[in-house]
Structure formats: structure tokens, C-alpha cells
C-alpha positions, 0 to 999 in steps of 0.5 A: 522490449525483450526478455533481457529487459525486465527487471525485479520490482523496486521501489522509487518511492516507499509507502507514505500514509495521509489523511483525507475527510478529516481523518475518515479515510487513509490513503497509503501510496508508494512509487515503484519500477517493474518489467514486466508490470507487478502483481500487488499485495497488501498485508495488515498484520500479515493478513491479506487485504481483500477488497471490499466495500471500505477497502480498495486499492489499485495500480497505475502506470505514470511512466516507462515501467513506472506505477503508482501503488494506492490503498484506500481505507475508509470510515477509518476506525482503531481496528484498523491500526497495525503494520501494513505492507505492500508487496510488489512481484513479477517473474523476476522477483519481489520486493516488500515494504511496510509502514505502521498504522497507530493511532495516537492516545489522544484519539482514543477515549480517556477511561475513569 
């Protein structure tokens, strides 16, 4: 595949969240096409997601310049509610999404 072949990141499908171990873990995924393969970013209010013991992510290809993006958030706790983006570039350009993390009021304990 030449040059002439790439093309900017763009994605097939935007991040979607579920809950996996009741709730105790968050996994946001999303779908995108890329030539050549994208470097990824994740954002949580605009802070840089560093990899650690609770927070991982990766890339993997399931198809012709195809990837399946994945964070991986456990012991899931309110500090980690916010706006989190991903953003996906390459020597042709860059693209970004974002989806909100809230956490509804009946989670949270009632104050009296």
C-alpha cells in the first residue's frame, strides 16, 4: 500500500460506555479506520489518561486499517465521572470524540 493510500483517522463507530462486574468497572469502545495505524489519546476533563494500576487502554486491529479502541477503568469510583475523549492521529490528521461519564443521583449517598 503506498502513500497515496493513507488516509486521516475517522471513525466508524463513536465511543460507547458499558458496565461490566457490577458497575465496578467501565469500559468505553469505539471503532475507527486509519492508514497508517493511529497513535491514541484519552482525555478526562481534558487531562491526560496515564496508564496505571485501575486505568488501561489499548488498540487493536480487526480489519483492513480497521481498529477497535478500548479504556478499561476499574474499581470505578465518582471521582472518575467527567467528559472523556479519545482522540485518534496519524501523519494525515486527527479526529476526536467525546462522551460523558455522570453518575446518577441515586448513586450517591442521600445527605440529612
Amino acid at each position: 500500500m503506498g502513500v497515496a493510500d493513507d488516509f486521516a483517522p475517522s471513525f466508524v463507530k463513536k465511543p460507547q460506555l458499558r458496565q461490566e462486574d457490577d458497575g465496578n468497572r467501565l469500559i468505553f469502545q469505539c471503532e475507527l479506520l486509519s492508514s497508517p495505524n493511529p497513535d491514541i489519546e484519552w482525555y478526562r476533563s481534558d487531562q491526560l489518561i496515564v496508564q496505571d494500576a485501575r486505568t488501561t487502554y489499548k488498540i487493536q486491529s480487526i480489519g483492513e486499517n480497521k481498529y477497535s479502541v478500548i479504556l478499561d477503568i476499574d474499581d470505578v469510583a465518582e471521582t472518575d465521572a467527567g467528559l472523556y475523549k479519545v482522540k485518534a492521529k496519524n501523519a494525515m490528521g486527527e479526529v476526536a470524540a467525546s462522551i460523558n461519564l455522570n453518575f446518577s443521583p441515586a448513586d450517591e449517598p442521600k445527605e440529612r
